[in-house]
N, C-alpha and C positions, 0 to 999 in steps of 0.2 A: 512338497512331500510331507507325509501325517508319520511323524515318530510310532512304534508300537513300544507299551509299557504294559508288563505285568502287573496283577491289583496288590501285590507284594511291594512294587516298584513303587506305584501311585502312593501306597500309605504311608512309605518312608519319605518321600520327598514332601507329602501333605504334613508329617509329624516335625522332619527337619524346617519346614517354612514356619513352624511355631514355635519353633526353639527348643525342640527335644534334644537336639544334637549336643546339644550346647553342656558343659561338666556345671555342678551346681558350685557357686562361691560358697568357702569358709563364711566370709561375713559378706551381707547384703547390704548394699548402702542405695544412695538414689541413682546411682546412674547403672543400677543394674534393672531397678524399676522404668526407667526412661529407656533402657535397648529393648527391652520383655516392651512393653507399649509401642517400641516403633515398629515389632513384630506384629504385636498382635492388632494395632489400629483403634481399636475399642478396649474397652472393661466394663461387659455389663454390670449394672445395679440390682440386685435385690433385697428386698427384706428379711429373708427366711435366715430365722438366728438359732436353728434346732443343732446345727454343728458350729458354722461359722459362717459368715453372712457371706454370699457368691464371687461378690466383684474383690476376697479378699485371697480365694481360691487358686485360680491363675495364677496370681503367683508361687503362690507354694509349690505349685505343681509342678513349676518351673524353675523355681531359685531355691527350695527347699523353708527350713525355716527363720522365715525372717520375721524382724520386729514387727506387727500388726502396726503400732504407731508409725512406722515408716510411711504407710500407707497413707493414715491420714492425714502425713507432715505434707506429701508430693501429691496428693487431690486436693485437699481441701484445706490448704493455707492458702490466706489471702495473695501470696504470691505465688502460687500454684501458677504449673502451663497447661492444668486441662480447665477441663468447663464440660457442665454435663449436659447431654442432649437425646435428641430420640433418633440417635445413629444408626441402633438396630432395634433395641425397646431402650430403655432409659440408660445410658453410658457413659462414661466418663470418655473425652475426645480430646485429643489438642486443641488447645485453645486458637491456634491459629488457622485451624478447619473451620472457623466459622463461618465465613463466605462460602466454604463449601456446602452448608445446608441451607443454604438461602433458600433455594429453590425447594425446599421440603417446606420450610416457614411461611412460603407465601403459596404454595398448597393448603396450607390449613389454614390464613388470613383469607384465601377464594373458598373453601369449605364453609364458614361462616360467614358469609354476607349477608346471606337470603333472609328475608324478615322475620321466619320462623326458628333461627337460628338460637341458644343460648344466647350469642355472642350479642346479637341485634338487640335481645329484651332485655339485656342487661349491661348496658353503656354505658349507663351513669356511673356501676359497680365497677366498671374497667377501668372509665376515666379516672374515679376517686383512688382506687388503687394506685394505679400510675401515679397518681398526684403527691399519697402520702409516701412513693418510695423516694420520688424528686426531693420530698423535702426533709423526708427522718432518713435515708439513707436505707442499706439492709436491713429485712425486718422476716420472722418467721410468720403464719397465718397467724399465730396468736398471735400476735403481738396487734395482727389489725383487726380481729376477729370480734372485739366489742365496739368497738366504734363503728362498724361497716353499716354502710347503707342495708336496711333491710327488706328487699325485694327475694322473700326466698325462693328456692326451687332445688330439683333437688338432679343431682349425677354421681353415683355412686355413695348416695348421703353424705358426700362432702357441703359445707357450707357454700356460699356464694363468694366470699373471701378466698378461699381456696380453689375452686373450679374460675376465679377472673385470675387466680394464680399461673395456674395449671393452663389457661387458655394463652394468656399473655406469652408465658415459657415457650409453648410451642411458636406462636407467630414469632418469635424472634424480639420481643419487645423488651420481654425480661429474662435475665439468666439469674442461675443458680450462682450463688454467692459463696456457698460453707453450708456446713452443716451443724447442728448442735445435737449430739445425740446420734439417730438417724432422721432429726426432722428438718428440712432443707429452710435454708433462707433464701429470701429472693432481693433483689436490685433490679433497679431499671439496667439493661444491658451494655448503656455505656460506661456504668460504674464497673462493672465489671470487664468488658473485653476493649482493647487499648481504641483509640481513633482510628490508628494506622491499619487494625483487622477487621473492626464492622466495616471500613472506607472501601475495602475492596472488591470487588465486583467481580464477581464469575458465571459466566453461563451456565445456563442447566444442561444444555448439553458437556462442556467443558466439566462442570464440577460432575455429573454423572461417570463422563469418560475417566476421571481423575481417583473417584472411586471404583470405578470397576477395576482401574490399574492395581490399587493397593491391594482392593480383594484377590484377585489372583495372585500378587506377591504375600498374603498372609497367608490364602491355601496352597501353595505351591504347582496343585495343577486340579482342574477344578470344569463342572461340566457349566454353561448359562444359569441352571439354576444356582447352584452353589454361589456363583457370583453376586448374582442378583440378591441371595438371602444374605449376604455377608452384613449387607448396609441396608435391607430390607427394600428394594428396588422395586416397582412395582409395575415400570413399563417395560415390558418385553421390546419394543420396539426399538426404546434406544439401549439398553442392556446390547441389542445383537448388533446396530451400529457401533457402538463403542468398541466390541469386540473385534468386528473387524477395522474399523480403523486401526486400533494396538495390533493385528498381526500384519497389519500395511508397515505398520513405524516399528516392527521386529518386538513389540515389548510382550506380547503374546505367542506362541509356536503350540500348531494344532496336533496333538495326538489320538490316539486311541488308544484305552486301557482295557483289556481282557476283563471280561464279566460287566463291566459297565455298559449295558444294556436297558432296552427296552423294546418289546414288544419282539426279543430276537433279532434286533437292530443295535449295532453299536453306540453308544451317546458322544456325541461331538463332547470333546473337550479340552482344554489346552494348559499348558503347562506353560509360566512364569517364564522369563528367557535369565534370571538369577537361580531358580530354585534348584536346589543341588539333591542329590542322588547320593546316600549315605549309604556303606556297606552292610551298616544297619544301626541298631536304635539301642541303645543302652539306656533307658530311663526306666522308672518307675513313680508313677504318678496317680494319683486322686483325684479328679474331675470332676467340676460342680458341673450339673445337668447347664449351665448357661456358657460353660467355655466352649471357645467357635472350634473349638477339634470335635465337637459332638452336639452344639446348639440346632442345627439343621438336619431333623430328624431322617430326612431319604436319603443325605451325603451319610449320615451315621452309619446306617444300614448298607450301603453300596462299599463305601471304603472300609467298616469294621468289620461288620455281620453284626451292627448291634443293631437290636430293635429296640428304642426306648421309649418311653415314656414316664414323665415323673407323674407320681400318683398322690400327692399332694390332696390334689380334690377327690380324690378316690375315698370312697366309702372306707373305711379302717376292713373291713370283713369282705371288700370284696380285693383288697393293696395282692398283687404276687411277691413283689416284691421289700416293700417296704415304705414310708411315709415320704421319705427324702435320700430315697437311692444314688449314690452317684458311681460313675464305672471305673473301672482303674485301669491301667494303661501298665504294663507289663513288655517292656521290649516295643516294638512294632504289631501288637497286639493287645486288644481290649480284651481283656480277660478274667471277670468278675467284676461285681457291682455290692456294694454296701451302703447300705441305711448306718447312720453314724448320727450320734447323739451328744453330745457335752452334758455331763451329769456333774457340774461344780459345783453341787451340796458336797459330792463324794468322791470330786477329783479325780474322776472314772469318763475316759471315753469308751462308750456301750458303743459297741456293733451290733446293735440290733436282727439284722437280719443279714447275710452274708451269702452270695448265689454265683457258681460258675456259669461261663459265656461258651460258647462253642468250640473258641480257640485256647482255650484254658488247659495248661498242661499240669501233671502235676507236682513240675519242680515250681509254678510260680506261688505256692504260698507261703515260702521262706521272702519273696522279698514284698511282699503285701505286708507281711507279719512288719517288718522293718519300717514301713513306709507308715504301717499304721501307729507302731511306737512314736516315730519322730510326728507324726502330726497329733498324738496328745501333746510330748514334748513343747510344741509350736503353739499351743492350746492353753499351756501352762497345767496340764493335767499329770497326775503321778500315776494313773494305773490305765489300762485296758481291760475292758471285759466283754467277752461275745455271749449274744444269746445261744440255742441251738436250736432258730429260727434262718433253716435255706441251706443247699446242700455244700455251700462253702465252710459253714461254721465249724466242724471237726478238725478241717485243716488248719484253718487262722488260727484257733485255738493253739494248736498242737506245734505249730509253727511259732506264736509267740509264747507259748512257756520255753520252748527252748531258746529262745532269747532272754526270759524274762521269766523265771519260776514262780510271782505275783502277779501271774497273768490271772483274770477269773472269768467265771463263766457266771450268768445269769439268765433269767427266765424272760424270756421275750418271745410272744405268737401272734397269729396274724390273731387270733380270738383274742388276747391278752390285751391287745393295741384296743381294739373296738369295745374293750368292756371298761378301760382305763378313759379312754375319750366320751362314752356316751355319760360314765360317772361325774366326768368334768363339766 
């Protein structure tokens, strides 16, 4: 029998499997970070530091504002339980998921075999790399980057030190160590992950099955694609074995949610046999374009009604929205998006550009206004200020002076952006 859910239904139970439900702690320590991680499974990585770098996001989103050094006490201290990996794009994972990406590692160790490979013409550079982690221990690419063999070539113009880095990482041979900065150090992988978790051995069907299980317990109820993009999955084949196997062993239950379609056909999907059904959603949150409540842009659309995309590489004059948009979550509804900037010459977080969503009412920008205060707050910032760039900035405004009588306004346009970058 296939459960019926409204797309009301499906979003509460997709927001409560991420921890929307959940009231935010007075004070954040690490074992609020370690429940937020057994929800979420991953914490993507990015670089983009125009507000605050992505994989530091999630949380906030979620526990409000905590120490940012928290962060890097519980990833990247030597005695850290994660370890970073290509889970979804670059992530931070439990460390004890290693065996579970074996089967990813030794995909990309049969991607480069063949003669014409990077990997093939450059052996020597592998071996020696390998060689000097064996013996100096973790090292960042500078650190090996003048001594290296020099056979060059070129992959995104990284050196051949870094691309035997980067190669190595993905086969499983070396892991990420710490970071210094945001530039990664490497170790051969036994330095890093214990005997007892490289030793163990798991099938690619089994660690497939294993992740599709968690995926559906972090989306709460989620159609094959959604699964599949959770841990970026790429055979449909075993994706839809796994699936039914979990609704053989009860850890899956098949519904159907109203408007979840295609082609005028309902989309198979299933719902978590933990994921619970909240009265409804009391959060208010900021979302970096990489949190998995909105990283998979067709789940975005189908469960928000958001259509996103970051526009980053977007021409400055052709951005609608802004340079590094992210959505904000209002209740059990996405309901506006801001471009957000940290200006700590002038201890001013600029909202740049500020835009309602379809479901945007307009009692939600009293707690936007709130949510944005506390993330300069969390930023170490003393002011706010909106451009009156996008048809949200009137309200934010007017919403945060009456919070906050030093709230300001400044000049920010999509032409403003494109004359300020082509002068750069």
């Amino acid at each position: 029998m296939t459960d019926t859910l409204s797309s009301i239904q499906a979003r509460r139970i997709a927001l409560a499997a991420q921890g929307f439900t959940r009231a935010r702690p007075a004070i954040v320590g690490a074992r609020h970070v370690h429940r937020t991680m057994d929800r979420l499974g991953v914490l993507q990585i990015d670089s983009v530091n125009v507000f605050a770098r992505s994989h530091y996001l999630p949380l906030f989103s979620r526990l409000g504002a905590y120490e940012p050094a928290l962060l890097d006490q519980v990833f990247l201290s030597r005695t850290t339980h994660y370890v970073e990996y290509l889970a979804h794009e670059a992530t931070f994972v439990p460390i004890e998921d290693w065996p579970l990406w074996r089967f990813r590692m030794e995909d990309f160790r049969r991607r480069w075999t063949d003669e014409g490979s990077w990997a093939h013409s450059n052996a020597r550079t592998l071996q020696w790399v390998q060689d000097e982690l064996r013996t100096r221990g973790p090292l960042r690419p500078a650190d090996l980057r003048d001594d290296a063999p020099r056979e060059r070539g070129t992959w995104w113009d990284w050196d051949d030190v870094k691309l035997a880095l980067e190669h190595l990482w993905r086969t499983g041979d070396v892991a990420v160590s710490g970071r210094k900065g945001f530039e990664r150090t490497y170790a051969l992988a036994e330095q890093v992950v214990p005997d007892h978790i490289r030793s163990t051995e798991v099938s690619r069907e089994d660690a497939i099955r294993e992740l599709v299980r968690r995926a559906a317990r972090s989306s709460g109820v989620a159609t094959q694609a959604d699964l599949a993009d959770y841990y970026r999955i790429r055979d449909r084949a075993i994706i839809a074995r796994s699936i039914a196997e979990l609704v053989d062993t009860g850890d899956l239950l098949p519904v159907e949610v109203r408007g979840w379609e295609r082609g005028g056909r309902p989309l198979p999907a299933w719902r978590h046999r933990d994921a619970v059904l909240p009265r409804k959603i009391d959060a208010t949150a900021i979302l970096t374009p990489f949190d998995p409540v909105v990283w998979f842009r067709e789940r975005a659309l189908r469960v928000f009604e958001l259509d996103y995309r970051i526009e980053i590489y977007v021409p400055a004059h052709k951005r609608r929205f802004g340079y590094y948009s992210l959505p904000v979550l209002v209740g059990d509804r996405i309901v506006a998006r801001v471009d957000l900037k940290a200006d700590r010459a002038k201890s001013t977080l600029q909202v740049q550009s500020a835009w309602w969503e379809p479901q945007a009412r307009p009692e939600d920008a009293e707690p936007i206004a709130a949510e944005l205060g506390l993330a300069a707050r969390w930023q170490g910032l003393e002011h706010v200020s909106v451009s009156g760039w996008g048809d949200a900035t009137t309200a934010l405004h007017s919403a945060l002076t009456a919070l906050d009588p030093t709230a300001r306004r400044h000049t920010h346009t999509r032409e403003s952006a494109h004359t300020r970058e082509s002068a750069e």
